[in-house]
C-alpha positions as CSV (number, residue, x, y, z in Angstrom):
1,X,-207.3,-47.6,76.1
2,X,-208.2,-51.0,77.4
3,X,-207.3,-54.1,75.7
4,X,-209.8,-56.9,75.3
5,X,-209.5,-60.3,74.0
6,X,-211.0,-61.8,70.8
7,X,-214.9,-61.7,70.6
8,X,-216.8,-64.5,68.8
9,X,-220.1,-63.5,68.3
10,X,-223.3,-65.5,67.8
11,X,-225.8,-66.0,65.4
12,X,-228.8,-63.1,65.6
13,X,-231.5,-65.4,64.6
14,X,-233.9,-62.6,64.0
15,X,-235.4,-60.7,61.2
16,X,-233.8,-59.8,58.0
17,X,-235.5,-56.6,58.4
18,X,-236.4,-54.7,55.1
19,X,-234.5,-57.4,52.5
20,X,-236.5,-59.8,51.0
21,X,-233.7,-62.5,50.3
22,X,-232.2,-62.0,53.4
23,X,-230.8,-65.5,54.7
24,X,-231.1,-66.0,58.5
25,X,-227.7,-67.1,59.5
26,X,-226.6,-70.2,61.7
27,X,-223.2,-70.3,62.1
28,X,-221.0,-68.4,64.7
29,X,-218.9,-65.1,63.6
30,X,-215.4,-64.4,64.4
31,X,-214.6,-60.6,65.0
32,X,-211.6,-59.1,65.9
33,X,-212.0,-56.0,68.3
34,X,-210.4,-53.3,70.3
35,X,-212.8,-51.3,73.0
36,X,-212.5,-48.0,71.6
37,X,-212.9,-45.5,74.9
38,X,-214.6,-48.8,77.0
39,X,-217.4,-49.1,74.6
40,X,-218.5,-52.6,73.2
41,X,-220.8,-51.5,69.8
42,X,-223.8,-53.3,69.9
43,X,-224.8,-55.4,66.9
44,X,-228.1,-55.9,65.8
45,X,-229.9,-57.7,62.7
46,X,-228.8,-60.5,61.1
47,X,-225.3,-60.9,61.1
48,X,-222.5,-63.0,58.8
49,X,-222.0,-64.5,55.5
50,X,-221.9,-67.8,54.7
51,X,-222.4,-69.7,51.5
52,X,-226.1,-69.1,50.3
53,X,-226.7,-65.9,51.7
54,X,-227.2,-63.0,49.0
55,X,-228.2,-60.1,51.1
56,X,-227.5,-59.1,54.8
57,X,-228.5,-56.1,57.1
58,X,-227.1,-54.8,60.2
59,X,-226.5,-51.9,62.3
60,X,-223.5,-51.4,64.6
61,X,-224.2,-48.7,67.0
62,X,-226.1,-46.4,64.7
63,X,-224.2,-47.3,61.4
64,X,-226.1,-49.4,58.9
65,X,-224.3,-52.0,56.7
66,X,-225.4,-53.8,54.2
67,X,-223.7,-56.6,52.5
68,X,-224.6,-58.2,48.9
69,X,-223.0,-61.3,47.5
70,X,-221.9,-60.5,44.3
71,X,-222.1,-62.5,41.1
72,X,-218.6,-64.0,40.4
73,X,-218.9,-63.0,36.8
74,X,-218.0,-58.8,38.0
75,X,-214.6,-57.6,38.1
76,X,-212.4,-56.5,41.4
77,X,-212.3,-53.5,42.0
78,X,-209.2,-53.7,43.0
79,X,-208.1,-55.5,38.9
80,X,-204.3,-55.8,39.6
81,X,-205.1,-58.6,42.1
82,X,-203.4,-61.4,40.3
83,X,-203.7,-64.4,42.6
84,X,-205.1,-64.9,46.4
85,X,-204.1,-67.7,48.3
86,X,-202.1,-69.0,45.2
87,X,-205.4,-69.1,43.5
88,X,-206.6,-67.0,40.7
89,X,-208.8,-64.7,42.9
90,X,-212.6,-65.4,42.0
91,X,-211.6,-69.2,42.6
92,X,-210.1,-68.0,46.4
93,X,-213.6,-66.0,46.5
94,X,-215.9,-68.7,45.4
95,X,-213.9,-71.4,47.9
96,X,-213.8,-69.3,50.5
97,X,-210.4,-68.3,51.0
98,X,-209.9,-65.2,51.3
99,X,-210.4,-63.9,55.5
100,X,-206.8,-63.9,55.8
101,X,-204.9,-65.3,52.7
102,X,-201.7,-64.0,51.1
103,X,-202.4,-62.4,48.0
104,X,-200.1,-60.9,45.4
105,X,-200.4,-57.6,43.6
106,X,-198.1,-57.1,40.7
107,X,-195.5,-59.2,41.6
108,X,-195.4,-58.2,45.5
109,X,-196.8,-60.6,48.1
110,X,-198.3,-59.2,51.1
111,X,-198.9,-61.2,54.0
112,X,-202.8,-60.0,56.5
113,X,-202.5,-60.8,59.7
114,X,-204.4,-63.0,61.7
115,X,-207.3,-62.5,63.3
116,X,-205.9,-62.4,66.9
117,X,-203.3,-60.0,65.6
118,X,-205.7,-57.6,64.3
119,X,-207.9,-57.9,67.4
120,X,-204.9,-55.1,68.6
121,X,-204.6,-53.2,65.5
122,X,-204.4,-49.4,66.0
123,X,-202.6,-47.3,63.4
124,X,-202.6,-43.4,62.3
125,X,-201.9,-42.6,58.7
126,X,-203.4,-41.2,55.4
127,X,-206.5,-42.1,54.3
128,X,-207.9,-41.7,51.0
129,X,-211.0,-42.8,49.1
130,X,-211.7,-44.8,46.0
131,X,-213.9,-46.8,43.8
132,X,-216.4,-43.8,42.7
133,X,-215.8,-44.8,38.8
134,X,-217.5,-48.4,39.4
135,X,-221.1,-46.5,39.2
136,X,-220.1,-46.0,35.8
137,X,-219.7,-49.9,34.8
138,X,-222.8,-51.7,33.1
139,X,-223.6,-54.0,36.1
140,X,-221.0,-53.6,39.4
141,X,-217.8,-54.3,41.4
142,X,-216.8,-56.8,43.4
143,X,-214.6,-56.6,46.6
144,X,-211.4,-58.7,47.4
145,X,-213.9,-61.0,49.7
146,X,-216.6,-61.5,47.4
147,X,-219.0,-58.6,48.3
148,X,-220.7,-56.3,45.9
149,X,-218.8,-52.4,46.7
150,X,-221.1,-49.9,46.9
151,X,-219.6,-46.2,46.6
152,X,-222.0,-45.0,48.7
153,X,-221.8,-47.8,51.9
154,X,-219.7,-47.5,54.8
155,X,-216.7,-49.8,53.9
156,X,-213.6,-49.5,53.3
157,X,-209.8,-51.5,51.6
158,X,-206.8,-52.6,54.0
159,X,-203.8,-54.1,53.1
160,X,-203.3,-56.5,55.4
161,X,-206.9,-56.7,58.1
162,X,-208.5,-59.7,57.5
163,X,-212.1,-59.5,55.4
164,X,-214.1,-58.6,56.9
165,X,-212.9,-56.5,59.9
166,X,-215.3,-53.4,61.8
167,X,-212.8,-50.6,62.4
168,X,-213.4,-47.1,63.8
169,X,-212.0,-44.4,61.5
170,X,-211.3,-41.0,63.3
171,X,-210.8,-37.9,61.1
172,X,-207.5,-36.6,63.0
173,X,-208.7,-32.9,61.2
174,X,-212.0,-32.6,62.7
175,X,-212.3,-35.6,65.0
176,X,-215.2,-37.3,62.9
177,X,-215.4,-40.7,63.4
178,X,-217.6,-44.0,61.7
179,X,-217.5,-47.6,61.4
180,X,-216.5,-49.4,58.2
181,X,-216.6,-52.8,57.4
182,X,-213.5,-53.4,55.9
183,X,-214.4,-55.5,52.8
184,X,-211.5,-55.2,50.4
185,X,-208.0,-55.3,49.7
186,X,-205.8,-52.1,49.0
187,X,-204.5,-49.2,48.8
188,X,-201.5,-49.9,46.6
189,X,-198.5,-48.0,44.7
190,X,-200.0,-47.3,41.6
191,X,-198.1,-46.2,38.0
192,X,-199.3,-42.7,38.0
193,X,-198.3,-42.4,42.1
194,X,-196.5,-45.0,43.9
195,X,-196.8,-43.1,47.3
196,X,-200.0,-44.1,47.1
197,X,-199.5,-47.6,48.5
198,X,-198.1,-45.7,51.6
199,X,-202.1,-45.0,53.0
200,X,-203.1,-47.2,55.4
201,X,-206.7,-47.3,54.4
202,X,-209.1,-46.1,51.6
203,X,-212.6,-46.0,52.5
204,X,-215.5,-45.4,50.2
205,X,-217.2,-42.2,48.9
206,X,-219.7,-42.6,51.5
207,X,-217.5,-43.5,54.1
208,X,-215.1,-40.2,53.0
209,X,-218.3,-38.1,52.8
210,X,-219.0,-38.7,56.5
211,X,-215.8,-38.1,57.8
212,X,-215.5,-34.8,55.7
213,X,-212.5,-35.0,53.4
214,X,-214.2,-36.4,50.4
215,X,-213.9,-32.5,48.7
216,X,-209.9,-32.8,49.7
217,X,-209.4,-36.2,48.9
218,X,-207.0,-37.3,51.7
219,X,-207.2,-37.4,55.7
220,X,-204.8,-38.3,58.3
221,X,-207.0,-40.7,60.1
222,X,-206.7,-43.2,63.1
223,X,-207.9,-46.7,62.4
224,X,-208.6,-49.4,65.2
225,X,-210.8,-52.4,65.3
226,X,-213.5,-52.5,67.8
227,X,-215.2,-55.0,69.6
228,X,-218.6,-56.2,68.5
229,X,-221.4,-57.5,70.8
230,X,-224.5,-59.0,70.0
231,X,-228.0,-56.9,70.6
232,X,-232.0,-57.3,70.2
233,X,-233.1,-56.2,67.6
């Protein structure tokens, strides 16, 4: 597989499409990227999230994302999150410092890599999914970057990618594949299984619904970021 540098993309100054408090963006984004088989996925919508935006949609390829900035008043989803970037973690979120910050989960300290490291990333592992029980709370969840988590989206929790990262997911089982944004922090050892924290990834429902082992629970999966290019819309 080829190996490409880092890709900054650029501001698509276009339509919001169906949102109504869509914000047109004018800063440059910063993705990381790996050409998975030679292709460059195409980009198109408005694209980042900067301070003031609420609502953004985009497609990569033919994968639709949408991101909403949610209120800082929800909990993580991810709760045993004590501190990020030293800070208590809706601070980090509301300053902005969370792309690539240490973060601690109880007690442990784990370290993301930088951008230009994860522009190589390519791991296979387990892959799990999480987060379904946050339809059941009054108003909603809120990932380790800030973003409103949506069961149903195509996103997913790493331990140490920074936020937000596009990876392909391959089901190893039945060679499905998608694209996630990778939005949140996790999976960890928890009390009732500390192998857990040995996944690599844990996508949403959605995300696990697509790739066919939402019913089973678990996959072994390949995970690699991709490059991102920007498109007409």
């Amino acid at each position: 597989m080829q190996k490409i540098g880092l890709l900054v993309i650029t501001l698509l100054s276009l339509c919001c499409l169906v949102l109504t408090d869509c914000s047109v963006i004018t800063a440059p984004y910063r993705v990381t990227k790996q050409a998975v088989k030679g292709t460059v996925y195409v980009v198109q919508g408005a694209y980042n999230f900067t301070a003031g935006t609420t609502n953004l949609l985009y497609k990569v390829g033919k994968f639709t994302f949408k991101v909403v900035k949610a209120p800082l008043d929800w909990p993580l989803v991810n709760r045993d999150i004590e501190t990020i970037d030293g800070l208590p973690p809706k601070e980090a979120i509301r300053e902005g410092r969370v792309t690539t910050a240490s973060y601690t989960v109880k007690g442990k300290t784990y370290h993301p890599m930088s951008v230009k490291e994860a522009a190589n990333y390519d791991e296979t592992g387990i892959a799990s999914w999480y987060g379904y029980e946050t339809v059941r709370q009054h108003h909603g969840a809120m990932t380790a970057n800030g973003e409103a988590f949506d069961p149903n989206g195509l996103t997913a929790a790493h331990k140490y990618l920074p936020l937000p990262t596009h990876v392909k997911v391959t089901n190893l089982e039945n060679q499905r594949w998608i694209i996630v944004r990778v939005n949140d922090r996790g999976p960890f050892p928890s009390d009732y299984n500390p192998k857990s924290g040995d996944r690599i990834i844990d996508v949403s429902a959605g995300a696990a619904k697509k790739l066919g082992f939402y019913g089973k629970g678990t996959a072994r999966v390949r995970v690699e970021t991709i490059e991102l290019k920007e498109g007409q819309v």
